[in-house]
PADRENMAR-781465 format. One record per residue: residue in one letter; x, y, z of N, C-alpha, C, O, CB in turn; residue number from 1. Coordinates in nm, 4 decimals, always signed. Each point is the difference from the previous one (the first is absolute). Glycine has a CB too. Example, Ala and Ser with C-alpha at 12.3 -4.5 7.8 and 13.67 -1.06 7.14 Angstrom:
REM residues 2
- A/+1.3190/-0.5690/+0.7800/-0.0890/+0.1190/+0.0000/+0.0900/+0.1200/+0.0000/+0.1036/-0.0019/+0.0665/-0.2928/-0.1154/+0.0581/1 .
- S/+0.1542/+0.2223/-0.1966/+0.0820/+0.1190/+0.0060/-0.0770/+0.1090/+0.0730/+0.0509/+0.1108/+0.0169/+0.0675/-0.1736/-0.2314/2 .
//
This chain:
REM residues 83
- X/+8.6276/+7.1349/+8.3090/-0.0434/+0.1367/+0.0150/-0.0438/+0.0272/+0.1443/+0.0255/+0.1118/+0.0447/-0.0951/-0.1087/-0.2864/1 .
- X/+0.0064/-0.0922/+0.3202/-0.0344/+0.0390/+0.1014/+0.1014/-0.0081/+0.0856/+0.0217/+0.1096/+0.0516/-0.2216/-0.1520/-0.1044/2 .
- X/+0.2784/-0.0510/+0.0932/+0.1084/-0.0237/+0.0868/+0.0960/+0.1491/-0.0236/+0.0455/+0.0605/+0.0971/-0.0597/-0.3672/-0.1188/3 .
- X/+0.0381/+0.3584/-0.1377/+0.0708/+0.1645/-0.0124/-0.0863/+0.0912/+0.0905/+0.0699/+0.0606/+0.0812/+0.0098/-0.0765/-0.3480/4 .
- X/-0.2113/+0.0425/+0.2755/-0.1226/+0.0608/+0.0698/+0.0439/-0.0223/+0.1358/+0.0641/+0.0867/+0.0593/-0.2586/-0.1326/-0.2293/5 .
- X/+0.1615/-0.0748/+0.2281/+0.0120/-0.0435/+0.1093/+0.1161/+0.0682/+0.0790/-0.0032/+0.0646/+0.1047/-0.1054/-0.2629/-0.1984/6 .
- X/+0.2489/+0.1522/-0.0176/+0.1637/+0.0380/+0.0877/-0.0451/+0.1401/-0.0179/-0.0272/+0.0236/+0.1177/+0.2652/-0.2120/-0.1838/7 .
- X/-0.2573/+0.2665/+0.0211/-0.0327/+0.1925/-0.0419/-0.0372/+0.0338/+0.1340/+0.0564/+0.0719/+0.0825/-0.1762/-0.0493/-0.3480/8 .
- X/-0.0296/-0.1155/+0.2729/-0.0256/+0.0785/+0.1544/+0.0197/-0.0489/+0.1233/-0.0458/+0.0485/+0.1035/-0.0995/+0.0354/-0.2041/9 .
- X/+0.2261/-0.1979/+0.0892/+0.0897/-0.0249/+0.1219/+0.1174/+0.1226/-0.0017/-0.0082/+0.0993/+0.0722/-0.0350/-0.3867/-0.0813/10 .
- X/+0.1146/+0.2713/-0.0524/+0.1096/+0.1403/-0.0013/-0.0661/+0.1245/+0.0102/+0.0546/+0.0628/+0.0906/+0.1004/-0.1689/-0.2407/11 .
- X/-0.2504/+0.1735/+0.0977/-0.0648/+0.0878/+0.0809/-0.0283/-0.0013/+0.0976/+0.0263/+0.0962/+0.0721/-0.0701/-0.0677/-0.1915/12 .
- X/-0.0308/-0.1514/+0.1724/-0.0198/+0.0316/+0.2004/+0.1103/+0.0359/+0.0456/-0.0034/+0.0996/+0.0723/-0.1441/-0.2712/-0.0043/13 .
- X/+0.2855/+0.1045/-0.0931/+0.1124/+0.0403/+0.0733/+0.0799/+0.1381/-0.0298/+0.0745/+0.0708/+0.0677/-0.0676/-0.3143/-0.0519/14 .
- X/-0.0645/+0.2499/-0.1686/+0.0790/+0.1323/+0.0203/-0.1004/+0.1546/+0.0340/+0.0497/+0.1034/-0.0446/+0.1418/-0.2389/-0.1447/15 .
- X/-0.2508/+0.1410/+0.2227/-0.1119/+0.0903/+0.0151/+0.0658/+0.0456/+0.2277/+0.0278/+0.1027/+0.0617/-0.3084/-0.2760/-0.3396/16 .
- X/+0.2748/+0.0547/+0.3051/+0.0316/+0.0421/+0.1511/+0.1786/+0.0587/-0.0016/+0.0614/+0.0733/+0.0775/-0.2665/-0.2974/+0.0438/17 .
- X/+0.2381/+0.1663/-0.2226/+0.1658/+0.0768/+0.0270/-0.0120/+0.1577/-0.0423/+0.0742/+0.0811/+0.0555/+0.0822/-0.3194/-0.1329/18 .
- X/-0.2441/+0.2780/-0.0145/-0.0099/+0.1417/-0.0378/-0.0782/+0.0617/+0.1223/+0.0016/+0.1200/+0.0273/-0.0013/-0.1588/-0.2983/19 .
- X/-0.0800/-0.0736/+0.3527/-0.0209/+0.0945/+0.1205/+0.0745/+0.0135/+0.0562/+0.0160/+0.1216/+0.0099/-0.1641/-0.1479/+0.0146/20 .
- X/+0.2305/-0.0337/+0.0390/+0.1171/+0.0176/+0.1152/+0.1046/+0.0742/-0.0529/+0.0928/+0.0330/+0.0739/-0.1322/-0.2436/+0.0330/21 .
- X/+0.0382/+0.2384/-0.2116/+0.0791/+0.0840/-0.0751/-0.0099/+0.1567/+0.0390/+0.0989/+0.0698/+0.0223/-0.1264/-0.2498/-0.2021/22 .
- X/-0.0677/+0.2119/+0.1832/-0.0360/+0.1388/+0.0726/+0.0196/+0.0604/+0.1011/+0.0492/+0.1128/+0.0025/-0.1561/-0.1566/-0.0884/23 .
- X/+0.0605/-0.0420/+0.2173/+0.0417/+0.0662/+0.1190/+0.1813/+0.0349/+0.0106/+0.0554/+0.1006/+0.0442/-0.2910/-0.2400/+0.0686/24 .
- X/+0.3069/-0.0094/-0.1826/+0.1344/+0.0401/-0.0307/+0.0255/+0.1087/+0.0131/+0.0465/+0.0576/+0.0984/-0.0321/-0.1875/-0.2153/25 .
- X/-0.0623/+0.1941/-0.0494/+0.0216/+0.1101/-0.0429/-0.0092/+0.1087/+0.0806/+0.0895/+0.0823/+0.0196/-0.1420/-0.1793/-0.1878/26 .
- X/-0.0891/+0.0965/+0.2287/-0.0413/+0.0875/+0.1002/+0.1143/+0.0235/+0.0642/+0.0731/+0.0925/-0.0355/-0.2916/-0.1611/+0.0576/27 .
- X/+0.2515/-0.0195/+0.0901/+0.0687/-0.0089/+0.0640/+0.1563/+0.0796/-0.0303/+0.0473/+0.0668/+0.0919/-0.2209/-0.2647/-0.0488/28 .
- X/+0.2206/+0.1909/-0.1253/+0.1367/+0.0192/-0.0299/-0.0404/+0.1715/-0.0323/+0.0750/+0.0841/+0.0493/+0.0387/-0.3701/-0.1575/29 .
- X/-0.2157/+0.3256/+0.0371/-0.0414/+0.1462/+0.0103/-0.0006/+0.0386/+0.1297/+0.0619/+0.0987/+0.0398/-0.1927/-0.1064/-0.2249/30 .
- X/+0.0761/-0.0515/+0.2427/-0.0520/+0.0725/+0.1941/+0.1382/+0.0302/+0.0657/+0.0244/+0.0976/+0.0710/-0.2605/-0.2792/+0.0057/31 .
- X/+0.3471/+0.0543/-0.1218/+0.1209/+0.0260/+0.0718/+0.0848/+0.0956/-0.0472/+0.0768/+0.0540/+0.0797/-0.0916/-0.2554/-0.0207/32 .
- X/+0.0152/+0.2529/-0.2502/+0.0601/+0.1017/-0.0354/-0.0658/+0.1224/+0.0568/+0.0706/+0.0869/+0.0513/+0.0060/-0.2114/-0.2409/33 .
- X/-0.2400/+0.1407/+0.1827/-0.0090/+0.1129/+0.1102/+0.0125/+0.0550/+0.1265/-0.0455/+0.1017/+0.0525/-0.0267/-0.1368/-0.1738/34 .
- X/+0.1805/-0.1007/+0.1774/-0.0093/+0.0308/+0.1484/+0.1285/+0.0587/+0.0170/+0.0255/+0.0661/+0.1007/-0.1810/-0.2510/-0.0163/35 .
- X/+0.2513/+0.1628/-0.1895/+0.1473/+0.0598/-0.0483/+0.0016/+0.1322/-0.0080/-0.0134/+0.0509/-0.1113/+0.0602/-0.2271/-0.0168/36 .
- X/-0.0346/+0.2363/+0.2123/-0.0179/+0.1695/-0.0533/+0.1416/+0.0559/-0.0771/+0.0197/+0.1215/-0.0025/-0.1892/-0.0593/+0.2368/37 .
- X/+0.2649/-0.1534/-0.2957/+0.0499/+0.0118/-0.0377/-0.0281/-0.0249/-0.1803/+0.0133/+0.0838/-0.0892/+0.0762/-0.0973/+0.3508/38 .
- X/-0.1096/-0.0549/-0.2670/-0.1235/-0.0271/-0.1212/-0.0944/+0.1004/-0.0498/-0.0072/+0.0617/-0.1063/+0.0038/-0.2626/+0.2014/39 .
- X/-0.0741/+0.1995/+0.0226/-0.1296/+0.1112/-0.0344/+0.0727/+0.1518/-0.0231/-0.0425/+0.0573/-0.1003/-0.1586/-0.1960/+0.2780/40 .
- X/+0.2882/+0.2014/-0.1124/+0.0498/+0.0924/-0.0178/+0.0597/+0.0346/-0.1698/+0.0000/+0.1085/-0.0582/+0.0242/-0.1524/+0.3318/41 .
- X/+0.0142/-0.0632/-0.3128/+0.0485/-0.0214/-0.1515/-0.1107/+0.0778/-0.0804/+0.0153/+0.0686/-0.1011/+0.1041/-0.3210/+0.1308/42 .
- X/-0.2416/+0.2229/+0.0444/-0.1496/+0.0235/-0.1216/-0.0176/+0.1149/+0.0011/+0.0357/+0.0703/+0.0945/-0.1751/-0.2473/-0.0676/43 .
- X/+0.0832/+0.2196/-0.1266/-0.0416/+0.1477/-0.0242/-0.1384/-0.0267/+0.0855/-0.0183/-0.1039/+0.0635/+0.1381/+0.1886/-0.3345/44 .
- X/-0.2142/+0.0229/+0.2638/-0.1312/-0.0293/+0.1355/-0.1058/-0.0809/-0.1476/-0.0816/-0.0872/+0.0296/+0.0810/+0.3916/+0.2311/45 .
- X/+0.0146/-0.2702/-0.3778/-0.0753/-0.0597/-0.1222/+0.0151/-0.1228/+0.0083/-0.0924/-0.0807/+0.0108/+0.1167/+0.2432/-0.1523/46 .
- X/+0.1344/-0.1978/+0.1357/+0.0357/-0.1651/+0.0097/-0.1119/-0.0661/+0.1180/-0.0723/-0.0950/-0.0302/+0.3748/+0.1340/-0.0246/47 .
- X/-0.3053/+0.0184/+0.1784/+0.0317/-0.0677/+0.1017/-0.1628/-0.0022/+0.0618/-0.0499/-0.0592/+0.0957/+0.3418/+0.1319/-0.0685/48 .
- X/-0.3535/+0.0301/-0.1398/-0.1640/-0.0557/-0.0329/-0.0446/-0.0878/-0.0964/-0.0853/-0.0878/+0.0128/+0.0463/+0.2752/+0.0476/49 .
- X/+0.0993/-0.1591/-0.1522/-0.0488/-0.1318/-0.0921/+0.0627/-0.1355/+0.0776/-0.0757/-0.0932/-0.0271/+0.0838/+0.2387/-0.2316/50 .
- X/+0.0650/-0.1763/+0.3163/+0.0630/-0.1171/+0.0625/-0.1283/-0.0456/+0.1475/-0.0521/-0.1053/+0.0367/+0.3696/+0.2100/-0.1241/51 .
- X/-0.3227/+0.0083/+0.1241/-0.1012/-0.0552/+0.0987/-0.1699/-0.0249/-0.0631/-0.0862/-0.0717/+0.0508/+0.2558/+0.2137/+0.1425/52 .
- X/-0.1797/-0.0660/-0.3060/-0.1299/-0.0183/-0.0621/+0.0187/-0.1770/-0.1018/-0.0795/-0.0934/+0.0109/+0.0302/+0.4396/-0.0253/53 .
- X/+0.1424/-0.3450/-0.0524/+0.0272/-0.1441/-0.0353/-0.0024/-0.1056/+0.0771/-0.0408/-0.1079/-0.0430/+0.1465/+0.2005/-0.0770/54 .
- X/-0.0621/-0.0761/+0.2452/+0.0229/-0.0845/+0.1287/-0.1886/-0.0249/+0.0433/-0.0486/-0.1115/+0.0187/+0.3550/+0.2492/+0.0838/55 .
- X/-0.3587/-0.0511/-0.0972/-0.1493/-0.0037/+0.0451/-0.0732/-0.1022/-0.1052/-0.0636/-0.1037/+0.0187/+0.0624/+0.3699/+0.0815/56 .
- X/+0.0458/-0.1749/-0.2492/-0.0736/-0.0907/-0.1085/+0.0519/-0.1079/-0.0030/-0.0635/-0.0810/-0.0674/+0.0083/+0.2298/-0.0633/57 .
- X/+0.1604/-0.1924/+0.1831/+0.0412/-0.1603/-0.0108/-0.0664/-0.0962/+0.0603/-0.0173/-0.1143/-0.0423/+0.2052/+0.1818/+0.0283/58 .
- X/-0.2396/-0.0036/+0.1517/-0.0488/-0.0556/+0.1036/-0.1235/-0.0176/-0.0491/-0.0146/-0.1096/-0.0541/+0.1505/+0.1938/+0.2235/59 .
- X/-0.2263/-0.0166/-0.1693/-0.1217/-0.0056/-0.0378/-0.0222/-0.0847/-0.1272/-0.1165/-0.0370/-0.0146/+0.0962/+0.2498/+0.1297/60 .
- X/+0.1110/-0.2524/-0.2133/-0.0271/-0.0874/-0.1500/+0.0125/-0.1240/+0.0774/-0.0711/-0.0983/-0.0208/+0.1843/+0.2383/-0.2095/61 .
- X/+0.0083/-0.1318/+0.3495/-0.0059/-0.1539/+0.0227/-0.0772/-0.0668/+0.0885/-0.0194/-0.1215/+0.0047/+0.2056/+0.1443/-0.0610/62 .
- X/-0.2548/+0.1117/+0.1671/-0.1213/-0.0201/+0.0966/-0.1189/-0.1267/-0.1068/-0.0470/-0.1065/+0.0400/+0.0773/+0.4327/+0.1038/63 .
- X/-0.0538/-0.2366/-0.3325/-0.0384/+0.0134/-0.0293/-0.0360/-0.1396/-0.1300/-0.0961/-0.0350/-0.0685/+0.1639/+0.2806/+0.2180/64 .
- X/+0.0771/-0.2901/-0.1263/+0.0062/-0.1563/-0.0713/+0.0552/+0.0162/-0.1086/-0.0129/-0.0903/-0.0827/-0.1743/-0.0043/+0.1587/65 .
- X/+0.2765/+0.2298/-0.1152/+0.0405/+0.0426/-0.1657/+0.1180/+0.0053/+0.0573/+0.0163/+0.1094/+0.0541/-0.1945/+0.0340/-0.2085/66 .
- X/+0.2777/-0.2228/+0.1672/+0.1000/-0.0503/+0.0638/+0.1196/+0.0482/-0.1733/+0.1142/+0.0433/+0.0160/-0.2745/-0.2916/+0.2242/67 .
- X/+0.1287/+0.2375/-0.3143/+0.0626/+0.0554/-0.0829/+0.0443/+0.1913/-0.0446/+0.1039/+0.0593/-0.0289/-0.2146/-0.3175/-0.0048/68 .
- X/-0.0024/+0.2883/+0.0466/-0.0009/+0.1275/+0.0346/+0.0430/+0.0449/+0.1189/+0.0809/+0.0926/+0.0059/-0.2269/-0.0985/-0.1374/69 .
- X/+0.1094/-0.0393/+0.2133/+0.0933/+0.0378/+0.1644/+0.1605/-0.0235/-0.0071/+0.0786/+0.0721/+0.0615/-0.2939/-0.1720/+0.0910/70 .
- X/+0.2631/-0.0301/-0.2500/+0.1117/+0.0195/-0.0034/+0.0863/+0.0999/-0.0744/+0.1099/+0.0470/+0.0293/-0.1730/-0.2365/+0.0282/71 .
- X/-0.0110/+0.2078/-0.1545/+0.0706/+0.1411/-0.0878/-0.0496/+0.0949/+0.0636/+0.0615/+0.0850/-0.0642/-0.0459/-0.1502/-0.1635/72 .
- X/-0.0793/+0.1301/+0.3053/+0.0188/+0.1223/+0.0915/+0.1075/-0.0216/+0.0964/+0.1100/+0.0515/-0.0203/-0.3451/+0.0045/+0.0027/73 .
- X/+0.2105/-0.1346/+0.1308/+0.1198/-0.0091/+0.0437/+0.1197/-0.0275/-0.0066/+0.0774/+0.0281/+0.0915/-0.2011/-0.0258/-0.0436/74 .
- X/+0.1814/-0.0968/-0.2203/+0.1177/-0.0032/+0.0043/+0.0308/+0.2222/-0.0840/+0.1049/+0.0643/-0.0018/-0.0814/-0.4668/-0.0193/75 .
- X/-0.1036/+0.4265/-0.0075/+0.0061/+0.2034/-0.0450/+0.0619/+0.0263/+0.1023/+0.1230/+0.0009/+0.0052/-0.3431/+0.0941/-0.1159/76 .
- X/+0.1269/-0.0642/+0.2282/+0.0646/+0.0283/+0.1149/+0.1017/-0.0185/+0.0328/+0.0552/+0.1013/+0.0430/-0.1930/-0.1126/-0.0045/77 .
- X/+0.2309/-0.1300/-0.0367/+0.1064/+0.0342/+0.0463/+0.1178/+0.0001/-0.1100/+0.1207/+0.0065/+0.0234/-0.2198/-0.0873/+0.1959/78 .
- X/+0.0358/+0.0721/-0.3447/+0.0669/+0.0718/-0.1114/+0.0302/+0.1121/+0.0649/+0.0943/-0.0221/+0.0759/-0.2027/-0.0649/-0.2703/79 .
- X/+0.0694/+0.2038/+0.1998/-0.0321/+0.1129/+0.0467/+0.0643/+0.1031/+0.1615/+0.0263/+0.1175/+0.0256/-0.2219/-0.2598/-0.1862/80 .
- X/+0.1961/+0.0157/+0.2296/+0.1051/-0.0371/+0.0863/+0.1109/-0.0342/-0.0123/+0.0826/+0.0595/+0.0693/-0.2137/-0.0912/-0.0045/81 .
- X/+0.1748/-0.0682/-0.1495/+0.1210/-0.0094/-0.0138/+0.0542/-0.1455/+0.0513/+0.1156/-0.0376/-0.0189/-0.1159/+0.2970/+0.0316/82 .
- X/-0.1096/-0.3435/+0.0617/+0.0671/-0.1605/+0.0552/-0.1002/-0.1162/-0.1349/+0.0154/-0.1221/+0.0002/+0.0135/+0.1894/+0.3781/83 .
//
């Protein structure tokens, strides 16, 4: 029982830092669809606020250590976008 315990939160330490680095990714690949004004032009001005308001809330969950929630805002966003 303990050695199951033990391996649990060994695999958690490791997977906890990949859901961080997971984010800025994300970030990232948003920042570059908004730099596309070919892209952004696609959006209605509604789209292309909720995309930048998702993009903020992503940031801030993962500033924030809720690395799970930051990822489902930002993968919305570029749902929403389109990459």
């Amino acid at each position: 029982m303990m050695k199951k315990l033990f391996a649990a939160l060994v695999l958690l330490a490791f997977v906890s830092p990949a859901w961080a680095a997971t984010c800025p990714m994300l970030m990232g690949e948003i920042d570059e669809a908004l730099a596309d004004d070919a892209k952004v032009a696609q959006l209605s001005e509604t789209e292309l606020e909720q995309v930048n308001q998702l993009r903020q809330e992503g940031e801030e969950a993962h500033n924030a250590g809720d690395h799970a929630r930051s990822e489902e805002m930002l993968n919305e966003a570029k749902e929403i976008l389109g990459v």
